[in-house]
VOBAMAR-455882 format. One record per residue (C-alpha): residue number from 1; x, y, z negated. Coordinates in steps of 0.02 Angstrom, whole numbers. Last residue first. Layout:
residues N
num / x / y / z
NUM / X / Y / Z
...
end
This chain:
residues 369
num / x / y / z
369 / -183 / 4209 / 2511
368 / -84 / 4066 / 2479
367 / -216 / 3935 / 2504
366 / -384 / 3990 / 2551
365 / -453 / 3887 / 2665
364 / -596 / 3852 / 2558
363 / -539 / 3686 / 2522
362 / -359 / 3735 / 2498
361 / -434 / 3871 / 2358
360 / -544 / 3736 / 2267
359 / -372 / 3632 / 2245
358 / -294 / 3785 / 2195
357 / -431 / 3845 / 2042
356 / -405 / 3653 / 2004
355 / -242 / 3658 / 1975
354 / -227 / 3824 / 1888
353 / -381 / 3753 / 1778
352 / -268 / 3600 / 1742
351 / -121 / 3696 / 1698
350 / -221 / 3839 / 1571
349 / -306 / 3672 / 1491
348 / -156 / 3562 / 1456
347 / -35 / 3721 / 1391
346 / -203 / 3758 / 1286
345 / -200 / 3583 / 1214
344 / 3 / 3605 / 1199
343 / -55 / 3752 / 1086
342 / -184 / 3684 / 973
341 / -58 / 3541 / 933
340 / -59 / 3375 / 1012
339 / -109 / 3211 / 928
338 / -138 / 3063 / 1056
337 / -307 / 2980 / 1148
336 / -411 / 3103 / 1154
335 / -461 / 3082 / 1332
334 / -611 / 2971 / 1290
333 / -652 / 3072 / 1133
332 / -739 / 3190 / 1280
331 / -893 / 3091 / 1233
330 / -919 / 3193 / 1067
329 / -879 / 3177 / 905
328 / -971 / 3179 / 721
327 / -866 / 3071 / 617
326 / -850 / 2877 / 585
325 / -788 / 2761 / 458
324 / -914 / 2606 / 425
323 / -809 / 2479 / 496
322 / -657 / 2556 / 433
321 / -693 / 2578 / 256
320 / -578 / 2743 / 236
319 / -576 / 2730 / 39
318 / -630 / 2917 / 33
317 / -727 / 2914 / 188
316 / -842 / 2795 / 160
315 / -861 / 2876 / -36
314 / -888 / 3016 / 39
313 / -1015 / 2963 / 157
312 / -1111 / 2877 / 25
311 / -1096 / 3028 / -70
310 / -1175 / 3119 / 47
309 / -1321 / 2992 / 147
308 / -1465 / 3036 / 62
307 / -1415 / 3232 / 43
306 / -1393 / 3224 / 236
305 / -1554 / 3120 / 272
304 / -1665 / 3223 / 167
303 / -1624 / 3378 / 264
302 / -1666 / 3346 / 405
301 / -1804 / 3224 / 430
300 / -1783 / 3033 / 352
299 / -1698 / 2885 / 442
298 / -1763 / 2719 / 468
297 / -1810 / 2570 / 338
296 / -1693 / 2464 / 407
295 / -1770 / 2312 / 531
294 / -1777 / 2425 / 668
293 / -1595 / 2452 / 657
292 / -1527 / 2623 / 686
291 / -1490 / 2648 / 518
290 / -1356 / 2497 / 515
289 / -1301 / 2544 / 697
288 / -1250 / 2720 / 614
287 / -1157 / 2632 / 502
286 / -1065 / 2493 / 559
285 / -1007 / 2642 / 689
284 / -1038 / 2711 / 845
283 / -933 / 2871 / 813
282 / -1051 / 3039 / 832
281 / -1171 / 3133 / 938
280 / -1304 / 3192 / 829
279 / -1526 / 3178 / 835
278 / -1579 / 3261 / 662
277 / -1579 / 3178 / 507
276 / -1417 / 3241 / 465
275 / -1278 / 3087 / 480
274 / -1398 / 2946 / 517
273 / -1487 / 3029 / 659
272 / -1399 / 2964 / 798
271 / -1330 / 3006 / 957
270 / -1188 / 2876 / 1008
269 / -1020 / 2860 / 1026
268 / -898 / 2724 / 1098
267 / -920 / 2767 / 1283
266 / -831 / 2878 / 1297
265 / -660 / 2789 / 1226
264 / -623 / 2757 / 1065
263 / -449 / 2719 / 1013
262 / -371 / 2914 / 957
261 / -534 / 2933 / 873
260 / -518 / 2779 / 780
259 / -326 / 2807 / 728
258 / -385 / 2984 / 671
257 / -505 / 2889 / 577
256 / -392 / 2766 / 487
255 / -262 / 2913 / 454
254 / -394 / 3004 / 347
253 / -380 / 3180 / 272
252 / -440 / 3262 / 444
251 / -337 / 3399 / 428
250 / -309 / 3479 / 604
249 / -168 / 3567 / 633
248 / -92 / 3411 / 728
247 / -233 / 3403 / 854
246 / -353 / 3272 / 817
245 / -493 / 3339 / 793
244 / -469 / 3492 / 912
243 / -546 / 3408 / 1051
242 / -701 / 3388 / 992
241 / -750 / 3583 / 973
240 / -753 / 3655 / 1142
239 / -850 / 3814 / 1198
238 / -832 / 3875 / 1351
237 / -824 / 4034 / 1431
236 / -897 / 4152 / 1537
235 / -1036 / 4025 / 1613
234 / -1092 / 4032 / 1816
233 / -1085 / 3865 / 1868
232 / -904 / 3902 / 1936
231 / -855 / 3943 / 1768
230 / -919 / 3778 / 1717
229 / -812 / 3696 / 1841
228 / -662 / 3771 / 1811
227 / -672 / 3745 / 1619
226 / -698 / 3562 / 1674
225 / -531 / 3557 / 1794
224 / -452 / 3614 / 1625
223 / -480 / 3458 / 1524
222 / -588 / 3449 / 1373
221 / -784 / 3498 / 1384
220 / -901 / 3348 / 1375
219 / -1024 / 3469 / 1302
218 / -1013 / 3647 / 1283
217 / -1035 / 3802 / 1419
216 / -1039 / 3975 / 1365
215 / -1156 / 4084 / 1417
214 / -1159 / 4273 / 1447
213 / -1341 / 4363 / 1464
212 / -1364 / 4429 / 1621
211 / -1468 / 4309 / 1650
210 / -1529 / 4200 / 1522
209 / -1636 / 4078 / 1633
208 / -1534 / 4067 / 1778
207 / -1387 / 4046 / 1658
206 / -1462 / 3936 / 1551
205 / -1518 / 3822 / 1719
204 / -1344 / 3832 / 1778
203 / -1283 / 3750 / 1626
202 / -1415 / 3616 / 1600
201 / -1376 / 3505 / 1751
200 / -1197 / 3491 / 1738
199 / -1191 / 3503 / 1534
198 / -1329 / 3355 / 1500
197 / -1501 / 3365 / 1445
196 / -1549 / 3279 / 1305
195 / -1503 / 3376 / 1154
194 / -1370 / 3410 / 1036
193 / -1321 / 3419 / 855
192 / -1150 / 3335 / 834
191 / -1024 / 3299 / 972
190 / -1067 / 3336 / 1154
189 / -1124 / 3235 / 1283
188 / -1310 / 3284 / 1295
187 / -1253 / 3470 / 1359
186 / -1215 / 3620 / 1253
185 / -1271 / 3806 / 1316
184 / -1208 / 3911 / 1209
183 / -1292 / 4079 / 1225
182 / -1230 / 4242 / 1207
181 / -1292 / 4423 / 1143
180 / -1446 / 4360 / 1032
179 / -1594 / 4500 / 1041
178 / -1725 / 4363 / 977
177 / -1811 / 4376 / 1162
176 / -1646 / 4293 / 1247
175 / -1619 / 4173 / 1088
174 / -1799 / 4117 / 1144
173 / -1745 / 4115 / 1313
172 / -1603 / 3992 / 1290
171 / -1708 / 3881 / 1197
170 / -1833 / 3858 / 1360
169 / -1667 / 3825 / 1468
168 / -1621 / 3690 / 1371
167 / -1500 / 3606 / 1222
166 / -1460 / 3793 / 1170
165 / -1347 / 3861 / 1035
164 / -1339 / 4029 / 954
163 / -1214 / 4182 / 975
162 / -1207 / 4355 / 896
161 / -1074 / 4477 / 932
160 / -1009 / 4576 / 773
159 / -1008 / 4771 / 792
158 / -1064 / 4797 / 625
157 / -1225 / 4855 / 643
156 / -1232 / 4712 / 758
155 / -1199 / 4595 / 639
154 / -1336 / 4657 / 530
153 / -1486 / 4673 / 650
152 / -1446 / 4486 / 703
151 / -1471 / 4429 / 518
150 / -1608 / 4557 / 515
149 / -1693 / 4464 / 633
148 / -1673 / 4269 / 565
147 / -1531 / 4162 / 654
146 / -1592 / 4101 / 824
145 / -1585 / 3900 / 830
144 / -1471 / 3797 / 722
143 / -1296 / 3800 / 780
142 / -1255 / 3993 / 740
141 / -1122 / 4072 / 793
140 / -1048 / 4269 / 730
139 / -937 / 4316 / 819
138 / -798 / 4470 / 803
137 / -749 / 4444 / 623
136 / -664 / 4578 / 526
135 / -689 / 4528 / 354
134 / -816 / 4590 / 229
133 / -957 / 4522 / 341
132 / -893 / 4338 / 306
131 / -936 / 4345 / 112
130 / -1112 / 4401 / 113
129 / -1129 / 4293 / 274
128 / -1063 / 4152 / 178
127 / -1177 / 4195 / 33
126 / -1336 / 4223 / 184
125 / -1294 / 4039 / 219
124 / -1328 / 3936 / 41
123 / -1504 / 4044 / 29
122 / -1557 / 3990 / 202
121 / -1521 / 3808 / 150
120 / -1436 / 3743 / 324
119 / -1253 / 3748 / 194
118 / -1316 / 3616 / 100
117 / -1242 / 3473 / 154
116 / -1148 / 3397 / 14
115 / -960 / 3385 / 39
114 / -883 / 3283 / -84
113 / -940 / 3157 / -216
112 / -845 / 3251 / -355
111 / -769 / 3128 / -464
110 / -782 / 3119 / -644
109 / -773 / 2921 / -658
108 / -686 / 2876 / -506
107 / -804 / 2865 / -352
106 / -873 / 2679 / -317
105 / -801 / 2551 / -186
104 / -854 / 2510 / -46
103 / -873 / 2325 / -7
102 / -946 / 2317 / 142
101 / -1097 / 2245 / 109
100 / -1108 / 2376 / -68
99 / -1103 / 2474 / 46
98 / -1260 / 2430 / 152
97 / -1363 / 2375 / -8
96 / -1336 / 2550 / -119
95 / -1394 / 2649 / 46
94 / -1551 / 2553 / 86
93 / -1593 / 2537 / -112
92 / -1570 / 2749 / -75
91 / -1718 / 2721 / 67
90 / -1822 / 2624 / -30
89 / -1815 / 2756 / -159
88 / -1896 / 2877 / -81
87 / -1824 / 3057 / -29
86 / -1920 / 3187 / -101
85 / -1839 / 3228 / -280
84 / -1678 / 3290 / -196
83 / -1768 / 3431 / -89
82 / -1838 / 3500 / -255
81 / -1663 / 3482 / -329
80 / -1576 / 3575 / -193
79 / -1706 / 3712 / -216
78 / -1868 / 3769 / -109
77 / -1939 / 3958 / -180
76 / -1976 / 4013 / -22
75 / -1923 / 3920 / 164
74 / -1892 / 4061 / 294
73 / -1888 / 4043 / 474
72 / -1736 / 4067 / 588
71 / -1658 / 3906 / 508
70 / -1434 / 3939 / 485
69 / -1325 / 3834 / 485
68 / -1157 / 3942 / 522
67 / -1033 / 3963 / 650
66 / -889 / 4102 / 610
65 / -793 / 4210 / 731
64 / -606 / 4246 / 778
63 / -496 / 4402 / 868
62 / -314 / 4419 / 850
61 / -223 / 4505 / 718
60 / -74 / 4390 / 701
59 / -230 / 4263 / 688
58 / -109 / 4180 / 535
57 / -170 / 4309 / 366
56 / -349 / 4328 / 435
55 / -363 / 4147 / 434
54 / -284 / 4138 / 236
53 / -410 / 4269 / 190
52 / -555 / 4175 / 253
51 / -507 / 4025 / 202
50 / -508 / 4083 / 20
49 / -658 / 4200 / 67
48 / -761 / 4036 / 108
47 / -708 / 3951 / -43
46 / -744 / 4087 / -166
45 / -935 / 4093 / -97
44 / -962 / 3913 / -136
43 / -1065 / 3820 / -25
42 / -937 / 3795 / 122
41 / -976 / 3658 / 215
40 / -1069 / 3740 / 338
39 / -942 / 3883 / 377
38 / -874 / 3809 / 546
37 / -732 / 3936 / 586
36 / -734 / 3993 / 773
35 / -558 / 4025 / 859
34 / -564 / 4113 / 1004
33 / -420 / 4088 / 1153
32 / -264 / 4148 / 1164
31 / -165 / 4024 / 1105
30 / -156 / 4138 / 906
29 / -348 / 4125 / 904
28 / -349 / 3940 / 933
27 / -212 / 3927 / 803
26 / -319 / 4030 / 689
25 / -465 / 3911 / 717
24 / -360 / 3749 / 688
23 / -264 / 3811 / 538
22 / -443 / 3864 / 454
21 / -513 / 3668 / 488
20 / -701 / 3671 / 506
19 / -675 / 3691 / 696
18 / -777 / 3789 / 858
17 / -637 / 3835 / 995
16 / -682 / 3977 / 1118
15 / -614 / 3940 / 1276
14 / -634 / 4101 / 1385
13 / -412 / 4143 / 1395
12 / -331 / 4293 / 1366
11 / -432 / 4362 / 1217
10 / -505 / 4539 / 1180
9 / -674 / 4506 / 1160
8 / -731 / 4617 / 1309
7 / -619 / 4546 / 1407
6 / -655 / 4378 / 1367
5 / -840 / 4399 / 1414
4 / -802 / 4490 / 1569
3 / -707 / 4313 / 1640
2 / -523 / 4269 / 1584
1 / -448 / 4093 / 1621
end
C-alpha cells in the first residue's frame, strides 16, 4: 500500500494512524504505517516530552507525527479562568441534575477531575510545539483549520510536513493558499470533529480542488477494500483513527467502554455537540441524547461546552456509568467488534487491499499479468 506520499515519508504502507495512546502510535509506526500522537490533552509540557521520549524509544527509528488543536487566528490576553466565568449557571444546574439522575458519584476529596480541554487555547499548543520540535517528528497535524503562518514557517524550517483537516473542498483550498503540504480530507462518518459531507463524495472533490497537493482520506476508514478505494479516488493515504480504540495497545482505562465499542454497531453514533461544543461523531449515549433534547437548555460554543462538561465527563468515566459512558468514535465501530493489536489490524488491512487490488484486476482483465 505505498503511493509518492509514503515514499517520501519513508513508510511501507499509506495508513497513517491518528491516537492519544503513545503505544498505539509507535506500534503504527513499527507496522509500517505512520503513527500520529494526539497532543490535545496534553497541557503540561513535561507530559508531552514524557510520551515523547518513550515513542521515540519503541518507533525502532521509524517515522511519526503529532496532531494538535490548534485556531489559525489569535485570541489576546483570554485565560482559562476568563473562559470559565462565561458559561451560565443554568447550564452547570443542567449538568449537576443529569448525574445526579444517574447516580454518579462525586470525585474523592483531592481528586483531579481529569482531562480538561484546553489544549485548542493557542497558548496551551505552541508549549507542545515548544516541546515536539525538539524531537524528530516528520508531521505535524492539525484538526482545527490551518495552524497560524509562522507555525507552518517553523515546521518547515525543520523539515516537518504540515497537515490540516478538511470537511469540504472550500477548506481544502484555504489550507492550499496557507502553504499546508497535505490535506485530510474526513468524511461525515468519522469520529470526532467532522462535517457534512461524506468520504465518497468529498474525497475526489479535495483532490480536484487541492491538486497536486497529497490527500489523505478519513472517515469510515477500516477494512482494506476501503484503502483501495480511496486510493482509487485519487488520495495517498489514509488516515484512520477509530479503529485503534480497541486494539490491545490501546489504554482506554475502562472495560465497560471497550465492551460498548466492541457492541455498537454503525449505526449507534451520532454527531453531537455535547462533548466540545462543536458538531462530533461519538457513542449515542444517555448523554449526548440528554443535551440534544429540546427541552435541555442546549449546548454552548466551543470552548464553553468542553470546560462545562470536564469533570462531569470524568467523573462518567471514572465510575464507568454505563448509560452515560461514551467516547468520540466513528461509524466504522461497526466492524470493531474484538481487540486486535496494531499489527494483526495491519495484517487485516495489507490482505484486504491485496484482495481488492485483485478483484479490480479480474475486472479489468487483468489477472496474472
Amino acid at each position: 500500500m505505498q503511493t509518492e506520499l509514503s515514499k517520501q515519508l519513508g513508510v511501507e504502507h499509506a495508513v497513517f494512524g491518528f491516537t492519544p495512546f503513545p503505544a498505539v502510535a509507535a506500534a503504527i509506526s513499527r507496522a509500517g504505517g505512520f503513527g500520529v500522537l494526539g497532543a490535545v490533552r496534553y497541557t503540561a509540557p513535561d507530559d508531552l516530552k514524557r510520551d515523547l521520549d518513550w515513542v521515540e524509544a519503541h518507533v525502532d527509528g521509524r517515522p511519526y507525527g503529532l496532531d494538535v488543536v490548534m485556531p489559525a487566528k489569535k485570541v489576546e490576553g483570554v485565560t482559562e479562568a476568563d473562559v470559565e466565568a462565561m458559561i451560565p449557571e443554568e447550564h452547570r444546574a443542567f449538568v449537576q441534575d443529569t448525574l445526579a439522575k444517574y447516580g454518579v458519584p462525586e470525585l474523592a476529596e483531592g481528586e483531579a477531575s481529569g482531562w480538561r480541554i484546553t489544549g485548542w487555547m493557542e497558548q496551551v499548543a505552541r508549549t507542545q510545539l515548544d516541546v515536539a520540535f525538539d524531537y524528530p517528528i516528520r508531521l505535524l497535524a492539525n484538526a482545527l483549520g490551518s495552524p497560524p503562518a509562522d507555525v507552518v514557517d517553523r515546521a518547515h524550517e525543520q523539515d516537518v510536513l504540515v497537515a490540516a483537516l478538511a470537511g469540504s473542498a472550500r477548506h481544502a483550498r484555504k489550507h492550499q493558499e496557507a502553504g499546508i503540504d497535505i490535506v485530510v480530507a474526513q468524511g461525515y462518518e468519522a469520529g470526532g470533529h467532522t462535517g457534512d459531507i461524506a468520504s465518497m463524495v468529498l474525497t475526489p472533490e479535495v483532490v480536484d480542488a487541492v491538486a497536486p497537493l497529497p490527500v489523505l482520506a478519513a472517515g469510515g476508514i477500516g477494512s482494506g477494500q476501503q484503502v483501495a478505494a480511496a486510493l482509487t479516488l485519487g488520495a495517498q493515504g489514509v488516515w484512520l483513527g477509530s479503529i485503534w480504540l480497541t486494539t490491545t495497545e490501546a489504554d482506554l482505562h475502562s472495560p465497560a467502554l471497550t465492551r460498548k465499542l466492541l457492541a455498537a454497531g454503525s449505526g449507534d453514533t451520532v454527531r453531537s455537540r455535547a462533548l466540545t461544543g462543536k458538531p462530533a461523531r461519538q457513542l449515542r449515549t444517555a448523554w449526548t441524547d440528554a443535551w440534544d433534547d429540546p427541552a435541555g437548555p442546549g449546548t454552548l460554543p466551543m470552548p464553553l461546552q468542553g470546560l462545562l462538561v470536564a469533570e462531569a465527563v470524568s467523573r462518567i468515566q471514572r465510575y464507568e456509568v454505563e448509560p452515560l459512558l461514551g467516547t468520540p468514535v466513528g461509524q466504522i465501530v461497526g466492524r470493531m467488534n474484538s481487540e486486535r493489536s496494531v499489527q494483526a489490524v495491519f495484517d487485516d488491512l495489507t490482505r484486504g487491499f491485496e484482495q481488492a487490488v485483485d478483484r479490480i484486476n479480474r475486472i479489468a482483465g487483468r489477472s496474472g499479468q
